[in-house]
C-alpha positions as CSV (number, residue, x, y, z in Angstrom):
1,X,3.1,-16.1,-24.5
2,X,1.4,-15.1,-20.9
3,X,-2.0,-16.5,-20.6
4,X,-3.6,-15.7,-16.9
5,X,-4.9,-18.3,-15.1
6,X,-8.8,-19.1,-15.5
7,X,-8.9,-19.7,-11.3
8,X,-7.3,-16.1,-11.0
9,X,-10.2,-15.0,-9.6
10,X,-12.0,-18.0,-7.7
11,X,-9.5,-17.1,-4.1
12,X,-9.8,-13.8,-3.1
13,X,-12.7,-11.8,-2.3
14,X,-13.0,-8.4,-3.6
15,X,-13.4,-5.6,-0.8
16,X,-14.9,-2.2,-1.7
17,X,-13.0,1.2,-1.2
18,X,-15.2,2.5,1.6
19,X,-19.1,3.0,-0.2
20,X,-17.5,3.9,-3.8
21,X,-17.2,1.3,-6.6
22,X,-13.6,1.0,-6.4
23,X,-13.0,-2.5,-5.7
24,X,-9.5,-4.2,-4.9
25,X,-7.9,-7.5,-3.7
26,X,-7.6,-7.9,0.1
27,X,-4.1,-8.4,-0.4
28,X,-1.8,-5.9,-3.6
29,X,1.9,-5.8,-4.5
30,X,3.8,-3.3,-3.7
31,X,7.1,-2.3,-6.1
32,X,8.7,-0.1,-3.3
33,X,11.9,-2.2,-3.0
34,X,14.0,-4.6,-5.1
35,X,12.1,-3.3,-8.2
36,X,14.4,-1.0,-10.0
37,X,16.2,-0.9,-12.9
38,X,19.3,-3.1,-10.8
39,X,16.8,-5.5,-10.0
40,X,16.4,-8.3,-12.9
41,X,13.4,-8.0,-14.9
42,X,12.5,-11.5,-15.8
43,X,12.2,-12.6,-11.6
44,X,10.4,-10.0,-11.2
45,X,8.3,-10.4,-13.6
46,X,7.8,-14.0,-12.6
47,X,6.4,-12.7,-9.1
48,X,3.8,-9.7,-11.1
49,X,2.7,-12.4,-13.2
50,X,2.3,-15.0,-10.6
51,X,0.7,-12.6,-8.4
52,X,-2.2,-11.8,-11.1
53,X,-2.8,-15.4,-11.3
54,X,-3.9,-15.4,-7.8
55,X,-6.4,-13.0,-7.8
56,X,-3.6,-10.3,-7.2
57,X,-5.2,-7.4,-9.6
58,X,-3.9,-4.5,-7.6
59,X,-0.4,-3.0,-8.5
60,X,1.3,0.0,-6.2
61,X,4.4,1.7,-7.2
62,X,5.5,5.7,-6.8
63,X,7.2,8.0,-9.1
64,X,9.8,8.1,-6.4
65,X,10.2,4.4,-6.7
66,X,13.7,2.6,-8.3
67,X,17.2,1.7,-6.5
68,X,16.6,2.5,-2.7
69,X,17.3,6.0,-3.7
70,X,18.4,6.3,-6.6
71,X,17.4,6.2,-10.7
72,X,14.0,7.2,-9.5
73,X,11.2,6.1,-11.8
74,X,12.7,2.9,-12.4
75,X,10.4,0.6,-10.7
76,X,7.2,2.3,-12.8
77,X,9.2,1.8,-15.7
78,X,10.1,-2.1,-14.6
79,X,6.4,-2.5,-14.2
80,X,5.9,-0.8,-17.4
81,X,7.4,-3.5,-19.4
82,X,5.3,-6.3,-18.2
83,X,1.8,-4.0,-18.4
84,X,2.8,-3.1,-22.2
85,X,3.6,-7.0,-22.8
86,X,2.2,-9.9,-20.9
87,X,-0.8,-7.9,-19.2
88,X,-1.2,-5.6,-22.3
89,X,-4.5,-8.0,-23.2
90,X,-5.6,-7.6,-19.2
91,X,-5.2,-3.9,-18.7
92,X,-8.9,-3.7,-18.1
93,X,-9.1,-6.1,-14.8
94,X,-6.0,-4.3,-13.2
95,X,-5.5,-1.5,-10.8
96,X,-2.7,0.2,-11.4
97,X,-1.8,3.1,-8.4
98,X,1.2,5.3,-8.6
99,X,1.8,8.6,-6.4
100,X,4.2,12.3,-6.6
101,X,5.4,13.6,-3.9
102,X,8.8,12.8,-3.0
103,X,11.8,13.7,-4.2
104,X,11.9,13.0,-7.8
105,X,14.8,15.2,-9.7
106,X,16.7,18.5,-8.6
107,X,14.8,21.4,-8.5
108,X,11.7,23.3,-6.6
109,X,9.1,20.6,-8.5
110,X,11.0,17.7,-7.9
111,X,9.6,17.4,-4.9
112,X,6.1,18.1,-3.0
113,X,2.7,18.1,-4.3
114,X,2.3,21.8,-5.7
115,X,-0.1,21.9,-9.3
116,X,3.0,22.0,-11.2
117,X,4.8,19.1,-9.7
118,X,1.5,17.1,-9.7
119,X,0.2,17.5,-13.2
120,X,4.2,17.0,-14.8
121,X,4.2,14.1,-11.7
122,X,1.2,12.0,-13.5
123,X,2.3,12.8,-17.6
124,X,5.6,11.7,-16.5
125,X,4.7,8.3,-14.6
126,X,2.2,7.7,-17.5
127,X,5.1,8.0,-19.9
128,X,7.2,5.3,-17.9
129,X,4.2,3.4,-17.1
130,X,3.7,3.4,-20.6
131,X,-0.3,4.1,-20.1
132,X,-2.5,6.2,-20.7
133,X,-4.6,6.5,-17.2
134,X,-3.8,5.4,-13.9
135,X,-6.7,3.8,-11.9
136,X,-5.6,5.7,-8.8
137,X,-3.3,8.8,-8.3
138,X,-1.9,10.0,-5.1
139,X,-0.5,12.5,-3.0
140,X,2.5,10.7,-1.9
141,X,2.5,12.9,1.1
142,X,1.3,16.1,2.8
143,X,3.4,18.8,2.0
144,X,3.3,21.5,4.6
145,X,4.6,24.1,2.0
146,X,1.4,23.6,-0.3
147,X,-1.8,24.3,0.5
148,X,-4.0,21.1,0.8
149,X,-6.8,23.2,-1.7
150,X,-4.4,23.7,-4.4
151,X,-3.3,20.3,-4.0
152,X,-6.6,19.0,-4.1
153,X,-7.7,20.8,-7.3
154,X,-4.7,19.7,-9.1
155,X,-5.8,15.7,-8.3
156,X,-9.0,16.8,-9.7
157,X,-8.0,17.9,-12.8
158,X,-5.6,14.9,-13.5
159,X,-9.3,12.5,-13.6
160,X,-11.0,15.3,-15.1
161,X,-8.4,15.5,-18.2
162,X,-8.6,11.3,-17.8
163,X,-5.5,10.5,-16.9
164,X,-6.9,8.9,-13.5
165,X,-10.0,7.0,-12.3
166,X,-9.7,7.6,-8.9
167,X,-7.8,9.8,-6.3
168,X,-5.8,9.5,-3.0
169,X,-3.9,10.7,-0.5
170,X,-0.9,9.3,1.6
171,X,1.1,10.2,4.7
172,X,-2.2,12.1,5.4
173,X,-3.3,12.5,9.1
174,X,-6.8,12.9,10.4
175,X,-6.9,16.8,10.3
176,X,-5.0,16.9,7.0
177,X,-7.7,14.2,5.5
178,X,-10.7,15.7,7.3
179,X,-9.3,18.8,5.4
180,X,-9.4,17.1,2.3
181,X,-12.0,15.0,2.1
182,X,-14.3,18.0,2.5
183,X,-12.9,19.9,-0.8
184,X,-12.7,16.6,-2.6
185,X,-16.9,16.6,-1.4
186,X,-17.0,20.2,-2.6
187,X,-15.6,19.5,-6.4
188,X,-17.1,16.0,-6.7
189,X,-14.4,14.2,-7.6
190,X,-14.0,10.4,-6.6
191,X,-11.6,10.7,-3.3
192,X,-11.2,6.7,-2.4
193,X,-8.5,6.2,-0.2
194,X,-5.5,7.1,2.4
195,X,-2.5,4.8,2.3
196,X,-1.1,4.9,5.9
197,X,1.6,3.2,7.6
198,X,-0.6,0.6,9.1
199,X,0.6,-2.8,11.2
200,X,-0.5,-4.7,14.3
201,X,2.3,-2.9,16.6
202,X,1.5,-0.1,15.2
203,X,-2.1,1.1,15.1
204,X,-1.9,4.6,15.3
205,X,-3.8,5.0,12.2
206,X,-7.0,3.4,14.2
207,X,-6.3,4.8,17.6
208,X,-5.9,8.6,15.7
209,X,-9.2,8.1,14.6
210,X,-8.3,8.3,10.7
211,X,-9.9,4.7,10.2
212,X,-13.6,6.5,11.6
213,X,-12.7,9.9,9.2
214,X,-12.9,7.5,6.5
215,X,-15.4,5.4,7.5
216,X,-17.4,8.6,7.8
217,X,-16.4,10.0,4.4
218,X,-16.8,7.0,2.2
219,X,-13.5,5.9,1.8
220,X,-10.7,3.3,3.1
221,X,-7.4,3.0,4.3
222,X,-5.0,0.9,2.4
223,X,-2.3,-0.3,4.6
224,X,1.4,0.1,3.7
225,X,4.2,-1.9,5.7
226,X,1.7,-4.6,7.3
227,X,4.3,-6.8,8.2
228,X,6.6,-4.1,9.5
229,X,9.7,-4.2,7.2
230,X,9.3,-8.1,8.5
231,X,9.3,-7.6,11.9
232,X,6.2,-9.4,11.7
233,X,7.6,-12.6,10.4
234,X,9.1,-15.6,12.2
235,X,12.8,-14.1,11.0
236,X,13.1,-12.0,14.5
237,X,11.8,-14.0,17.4
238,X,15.1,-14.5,18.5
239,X,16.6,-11.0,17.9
240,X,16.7,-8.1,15.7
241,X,19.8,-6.9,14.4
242,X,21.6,-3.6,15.4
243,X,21.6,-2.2,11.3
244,X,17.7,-3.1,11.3
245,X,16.2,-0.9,8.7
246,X,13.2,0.3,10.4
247,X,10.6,2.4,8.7
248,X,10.8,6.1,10.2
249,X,6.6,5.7,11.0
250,X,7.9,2.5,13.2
251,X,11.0,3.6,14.8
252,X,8.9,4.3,18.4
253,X,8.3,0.4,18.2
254,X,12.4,0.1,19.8
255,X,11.9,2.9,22.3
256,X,11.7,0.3,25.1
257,X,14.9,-1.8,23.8
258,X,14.6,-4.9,21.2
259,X,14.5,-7.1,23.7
260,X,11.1,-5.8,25.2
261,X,9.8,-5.5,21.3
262,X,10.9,-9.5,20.3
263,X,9.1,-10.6,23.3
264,X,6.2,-9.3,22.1
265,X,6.8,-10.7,18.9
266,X,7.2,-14.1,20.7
267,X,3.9,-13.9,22.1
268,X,2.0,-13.0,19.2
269,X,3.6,-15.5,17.4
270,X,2.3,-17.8,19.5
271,X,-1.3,-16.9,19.8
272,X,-1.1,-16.9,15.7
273,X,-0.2,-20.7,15.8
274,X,-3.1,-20.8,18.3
275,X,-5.1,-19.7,15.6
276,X,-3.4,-21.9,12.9
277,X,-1.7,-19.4,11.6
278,X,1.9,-18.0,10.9
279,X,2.5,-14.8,12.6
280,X,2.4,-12.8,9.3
281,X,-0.9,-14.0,8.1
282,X,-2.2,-13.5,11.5
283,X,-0.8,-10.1,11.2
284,X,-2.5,-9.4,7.6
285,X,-5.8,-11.0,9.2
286,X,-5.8,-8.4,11.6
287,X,-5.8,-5.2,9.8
288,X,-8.4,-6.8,6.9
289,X,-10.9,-7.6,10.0
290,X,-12.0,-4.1,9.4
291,X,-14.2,-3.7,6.3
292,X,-12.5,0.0,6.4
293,X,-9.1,-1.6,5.2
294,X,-10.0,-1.8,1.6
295,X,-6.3,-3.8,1.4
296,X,-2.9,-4.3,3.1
297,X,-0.2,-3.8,0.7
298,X,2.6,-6.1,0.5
299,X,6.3,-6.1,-1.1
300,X,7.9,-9.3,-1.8
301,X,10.0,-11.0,-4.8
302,X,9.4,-14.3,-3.5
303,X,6.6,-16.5,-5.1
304,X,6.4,-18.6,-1.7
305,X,6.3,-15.7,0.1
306,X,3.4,-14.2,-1.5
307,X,1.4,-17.4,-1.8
308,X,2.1,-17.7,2.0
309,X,0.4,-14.1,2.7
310,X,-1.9,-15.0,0.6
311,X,-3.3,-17.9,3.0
312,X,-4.5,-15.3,5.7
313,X,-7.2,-14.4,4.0
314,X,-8.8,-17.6,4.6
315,X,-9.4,-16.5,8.2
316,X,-10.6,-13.0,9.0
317,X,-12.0,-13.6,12.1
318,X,-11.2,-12.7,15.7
319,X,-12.5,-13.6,18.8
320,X,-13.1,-11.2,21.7
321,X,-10.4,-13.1,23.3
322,X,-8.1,-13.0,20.8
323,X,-8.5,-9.3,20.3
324,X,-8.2,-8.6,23.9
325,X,-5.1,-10.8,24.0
326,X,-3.6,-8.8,21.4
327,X,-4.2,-5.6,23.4
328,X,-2.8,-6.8,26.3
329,X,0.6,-7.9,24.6
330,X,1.1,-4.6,22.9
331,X,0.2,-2.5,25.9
C-alpha cells in the first residue's frame, strides 16, 4: 500500500497564484502525452506517485486528453485510478486542474466553450476523474464563436454549484484576458490563472504584455511546453530532425532554418553549464524568475527526467549579464 514520503514537502517552495491563496509547486505534471488508455498504467503510475513524493502536488490534464487524438478522456480517467486508490487518503494536499474546450465527441458541444459544453465538460471529467470537485477548471481555449461573458458565467457557476475551487483560462491573449478578468471582477468569482504556451525562445507571452495583465489583475501565468516539445534539452544540439513535432504556438521558432535555431540552442546550452546547469533546468529557471509564473508545467514518464527538472529550482537567479546574454542569443 502507497504511503507518501514524509520529505515530500521539505524541496520545493510553494509560489502563490498571483495575490490569491491558490498555492502550487514551482514545477506540476502534465498528462498531455503518453497518458492514455494505450499507455500502461502501472509506469505511469510509478512517475504520479514519484512525483507527489517530491513535493509534486500539482496535477494537469484536459478532457481532450488520451491517445494523441484519439479515445479522448483517457488520460483523466488514467489519473483517475491512482487519485481513487493510492492518493485517495491525500486528496486534500493535491491540485487537481482539468480544462473543456477542444474537441471532445461529434457534435456542436463537443467542442468550444459555450454553457452547455462547459457545464456537461466539468460533470463529465468529474465522472472520469472519479471526484467530486476540481481544484481548478479551465477554458481550454478562446473560442471566437462564444462570447467570452457567456463563457465566463458558465466557469462561475461550475465553483458556485462546487464542482471547482478555482477558475482559468488558456490559449487566452491579453485582450481576450483583459476581457475576462474584468467580468470575472464583476461576479466575484476566484479567476487565478492563464496557462499559456510559455518557453525561453519563445516569450511572447511576456513581450505581449499578458505576464503585466496578470500581474495587474491578481493572477499568474502557468507555463505549458517550457522545454519546447524538448527542444530545450541536450537531445538537439546537433540537429533537429525533419518529422520534428513542433507545437503550432512554436512553429515561428524554424522560420530562419534549423540550423540558425540549433545554434542558438548551442549557445544557451553553454551559458547554462556556465551557470551549473543543464540547459533544461536553466530553461525552467528562467521562466520561474518571475514571481508572475505561479508554475512551468512539465510532461514526462521518466522518473530521472523529472528528478532532473526538478534540480532547477535550486537556482532561480539571474544576473544582469546573464539575462542580457540571453537576449542577445535569441535576437
Amino acid at each position: 500500500m502507497y504511503q507518501a514520503a514524509k520529505t515530500r514537502y521539505d524541496q520545493l517552495k510553494v509560489r502563490h497564484a498571483g495575490a490569491t491563496g491558490l498555492m502550487l509547486p514551482p514545477i506540476s505534471l502534465g498528462l498531455w502525452r503518453h497518458y492514455g488508455s494505450n499507455d500502461p498504467l502501472n509506469e505511469r503510475r510509478k512517475v504520479i506517485l514519484h512525483a507527489f513524493d517530491q513535493g509534486v502536488f500539482h496535477f494537469d490534464v484536459a478532457n481532450h486528453y488520451g491517445n494523441n487524438g484519439s479515445d479522448f478522456g483517457s488520460t483523466e480517467s488514467l489519473l483517475g485510478q491512482v487519485l481513487s486508490t493510492d492518493l485517495k487518503a491525500y486528496r486534500d494536499e493535491l491540485v487537481i486542474s482539468t480544462k473543456a474546450g477542444y474537441l471532445i465527441h461529434e457534435g456542436p458541444y463537443g467542442f468550444g466553450t459555450s454553457r452547455k459544453s462547459m457545464l456537461q465538460g466539468i460533470d463529465d471529467s468529474l465522472r472520469r476523474l472519479q471526484l467530486d470537485y476540481v481544484d481548478i477548471f479551465y477554458a481550454h481555449r478562446f473560442d471566437p464563436t462564444t462570447p467570452i461573458a457567456e463563457t465566463v458565467r458558465a466557469l462561475d457557476d461550475i465553483v458556485r454549484q462546487g464542482k471547482a475551487r478555482y477558475v482559468g483560462v488558456s490559449n487566452y491573449e491579453t485582450p481576450q484576458a483583459q476581457q475576462a478578468i474584468e467580468l470575472f471582477k464583476q461576479l466575484g468569482t476566484p479567476f487565478v490563472l492563464d496557462q499559456m504556451s510559455y518557453n525561453i525562445l519563445n516569450p511572447h507571452v511576456e513581450t505581449s504584455g499578458l505576464t503585466e495583465t496578470l500581474r495587474q489583475a491578481g493572477a499568474g501565468v502557468i507555463a505549458y511546453g517550457p522545454l519546447c516539445e524538448g527542444l530545450l534539452s541536450q537531445r538537439y544540439l546537433n540537429g533537429i530532425p525533419d518529422d520534428f513535432p513542433i507545437h503550432h504556438t512554436n512553429k515561428s521558432l524554424f522560420e530562419n532554418g534549423k540550423p540558425a535555431l540549433v545554434a542558438k540552442l548551442n549557445q544557451l546550452n553553454q551559458l547554462a553549464q556556465d551557470r551549473g546547469q543543464t540547459l533544461s533546468q536553466m530553461s525552467l529557471a528562467w521562466l520561474l524568475r518571475d514571481p508572475v509564473v505561479t508554475s512551468v508545467i512539465i510532461g514526462t514518464t521518466s522518473v530521472a527526467h523529472l528528478d532532473d527538472n526538478l534540480k532547477a529550482t535550486a537556482k532561480l537567479d539571474f544576473t544582469a549579464d546573464e539575462l542580457e546574454q540571453i537576449e542577445k542569443i535569441l535576437r
